[in-house]
C-alpha positions in Angstrom: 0.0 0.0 0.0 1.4 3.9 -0.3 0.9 4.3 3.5 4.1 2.2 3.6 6.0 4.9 1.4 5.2 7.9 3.1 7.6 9.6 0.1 5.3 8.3 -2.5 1.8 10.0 -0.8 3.8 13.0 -0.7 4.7 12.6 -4.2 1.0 11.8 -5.7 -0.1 15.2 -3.4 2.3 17.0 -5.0 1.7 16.0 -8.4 -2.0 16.0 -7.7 -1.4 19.8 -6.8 0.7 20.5 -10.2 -2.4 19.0 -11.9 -4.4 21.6 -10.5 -2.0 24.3 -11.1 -2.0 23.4 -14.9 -5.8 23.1 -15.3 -6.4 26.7 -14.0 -3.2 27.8 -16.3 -5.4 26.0 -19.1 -8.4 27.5 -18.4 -6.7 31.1 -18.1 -4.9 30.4 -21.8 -8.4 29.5 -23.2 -9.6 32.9 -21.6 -7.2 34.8 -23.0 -7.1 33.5 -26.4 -11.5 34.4 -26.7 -9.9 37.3 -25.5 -7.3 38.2 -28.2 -9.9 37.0 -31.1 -12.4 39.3 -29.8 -9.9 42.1 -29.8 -8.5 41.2 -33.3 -12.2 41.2 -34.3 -12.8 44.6 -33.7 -9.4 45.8 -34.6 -10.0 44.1 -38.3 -12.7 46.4 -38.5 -12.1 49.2 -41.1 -14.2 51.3 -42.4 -13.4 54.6 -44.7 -14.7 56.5 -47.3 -14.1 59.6 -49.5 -16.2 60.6 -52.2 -16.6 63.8 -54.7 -20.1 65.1 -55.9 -19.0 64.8 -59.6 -21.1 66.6 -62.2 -19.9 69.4 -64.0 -23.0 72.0 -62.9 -24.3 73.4 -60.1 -26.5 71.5 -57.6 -29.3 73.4 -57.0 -31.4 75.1 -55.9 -34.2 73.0 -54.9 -37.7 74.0 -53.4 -36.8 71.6 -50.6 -34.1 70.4 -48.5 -31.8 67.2 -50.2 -29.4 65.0 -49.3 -26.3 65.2 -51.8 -25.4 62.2 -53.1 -21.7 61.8 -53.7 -21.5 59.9 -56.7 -17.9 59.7 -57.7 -16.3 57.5 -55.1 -12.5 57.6 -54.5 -12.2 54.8 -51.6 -15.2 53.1 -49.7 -13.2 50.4 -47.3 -16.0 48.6 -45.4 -18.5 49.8 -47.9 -20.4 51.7 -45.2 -21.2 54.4 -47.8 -23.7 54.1 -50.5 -23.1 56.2 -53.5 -26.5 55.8 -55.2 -28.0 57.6 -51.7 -25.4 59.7 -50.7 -26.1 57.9 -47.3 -23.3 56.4 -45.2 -24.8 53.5 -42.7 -22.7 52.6 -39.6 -21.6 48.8 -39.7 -20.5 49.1 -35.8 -20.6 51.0 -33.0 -18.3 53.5 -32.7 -16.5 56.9 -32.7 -16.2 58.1 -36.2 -15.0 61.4 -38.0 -16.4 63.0 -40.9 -15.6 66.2 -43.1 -17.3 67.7 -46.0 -16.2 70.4 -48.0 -17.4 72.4 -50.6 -17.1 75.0 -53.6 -20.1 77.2 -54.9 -20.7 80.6 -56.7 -21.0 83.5 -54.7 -23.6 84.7 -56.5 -26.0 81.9 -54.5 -26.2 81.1 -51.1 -24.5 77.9 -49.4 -26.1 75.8 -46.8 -24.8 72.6 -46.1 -25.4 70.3 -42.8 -23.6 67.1 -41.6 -26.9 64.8 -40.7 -27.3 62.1 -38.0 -30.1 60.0 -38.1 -32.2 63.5 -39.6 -30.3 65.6 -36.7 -28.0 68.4 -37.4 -24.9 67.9 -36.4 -22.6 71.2 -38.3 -23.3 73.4 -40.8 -22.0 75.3 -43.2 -23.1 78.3 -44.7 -22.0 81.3 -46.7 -24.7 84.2 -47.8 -25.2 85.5 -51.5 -22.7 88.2 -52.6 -22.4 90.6 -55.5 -19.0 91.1 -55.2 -17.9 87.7 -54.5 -17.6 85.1 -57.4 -17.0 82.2 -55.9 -17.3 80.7 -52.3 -15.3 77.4 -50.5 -16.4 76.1 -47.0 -17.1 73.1 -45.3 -17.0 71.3 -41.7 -16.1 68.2 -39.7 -16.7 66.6 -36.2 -15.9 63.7 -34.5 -20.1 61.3 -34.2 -20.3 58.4 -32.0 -22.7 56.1 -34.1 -24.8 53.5 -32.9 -24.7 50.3 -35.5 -27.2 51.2 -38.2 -27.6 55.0 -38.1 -27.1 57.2 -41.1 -24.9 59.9 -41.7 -25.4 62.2 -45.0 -24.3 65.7 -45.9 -28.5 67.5 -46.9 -28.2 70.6 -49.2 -30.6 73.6 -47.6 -33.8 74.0 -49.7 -33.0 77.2 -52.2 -29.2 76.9 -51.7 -26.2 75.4 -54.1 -22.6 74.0 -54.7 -20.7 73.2 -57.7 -20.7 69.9 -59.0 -17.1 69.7 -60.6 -12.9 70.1 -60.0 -13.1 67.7 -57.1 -14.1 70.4 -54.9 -17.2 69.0 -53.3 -16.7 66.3 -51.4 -17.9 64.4 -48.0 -15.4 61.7 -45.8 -15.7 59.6 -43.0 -13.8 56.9 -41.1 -14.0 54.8 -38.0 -12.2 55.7 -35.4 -12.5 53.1 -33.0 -15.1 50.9 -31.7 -17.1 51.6 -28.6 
């Protein structure tokens, strides 16, 4: 029996209590590997987009307010934005930037606004002026987005911009996830 090696119970104890030890160092590996795919989950998550009114005209003026839809797309990673609505749809929760800029005749007034889920976010706006011929503007800020809202840049009922040169464009990326 191992009562009559005293050296061998303390052995199996021992080795019983390494067991133990490894186990919970199993169980904390396992942990930390969900752990790490989780975080390379979100990190893998990119999402930006840049893209230029196109058109060689003005836009506008309309009776009511519209969203401007960005047709010529330079990048779209993530393909959050959808260039046939001018509409750019979080895919996760998050802190996100966005810019839009613009170029216009002087001889119009500008108003542009940055839109979040129908809710002003910034504007831009320049008034009509004789003795101005052209006018350049724009605006940024930093949205947390839930997944799923919108973002869009909406053109002020009786106001315009020019559709052409690459001046006239609205961005966005994802900064990090929430």
């Amino acid at each position: 029996t191992l009562s009559s090696f005293p050296e061998m119970s303390i052995l199996l104890q021992e080795l019983g209590a390494v067991k133990a030890k490894l186990e919970a160092v199993e169980t904390k590996l396992k942990e930390t590997e969900n752990q790490v795919l989780v975080l390379n989950e979100k990190a893998s998550t990119k999402v930006v987009f840049s893209a230029e009114i196109g058109g060689n005209a003005a836009i506008g003026p309309f009776s009511t307010s519209k969203t401007l839809i960005y047709a010529r797309v330079l990048a779209n990673l993530g393909n959050a934005y959808n260039q046939h609505t001018g509409i750019f749809v979080a895919p996760v929760r998050g802190m996100y930037y966005f810019s839009f800029f613009y170029h216009a005749g002087g001889g119009h007034p500008v108003g542009l606004n940055l839109m979040k889920n129908n809710q002003v976010v910034v504007r831009s706006a320049e008034h009509q002026s004789s003795n101005d011929w052209n006018d350049n503007g724009g605006n940024a800020a930093f949205v947390e987005l839930q997944q799923g809202d919108h973002v869009y840049v909406q053109l002020d009922a009786n106001q315009h911009v020019w559709g052409s040169g690459y001046s006239t464009t609205f961005s966005g990326f994802l900064l990090h996830q929430v």
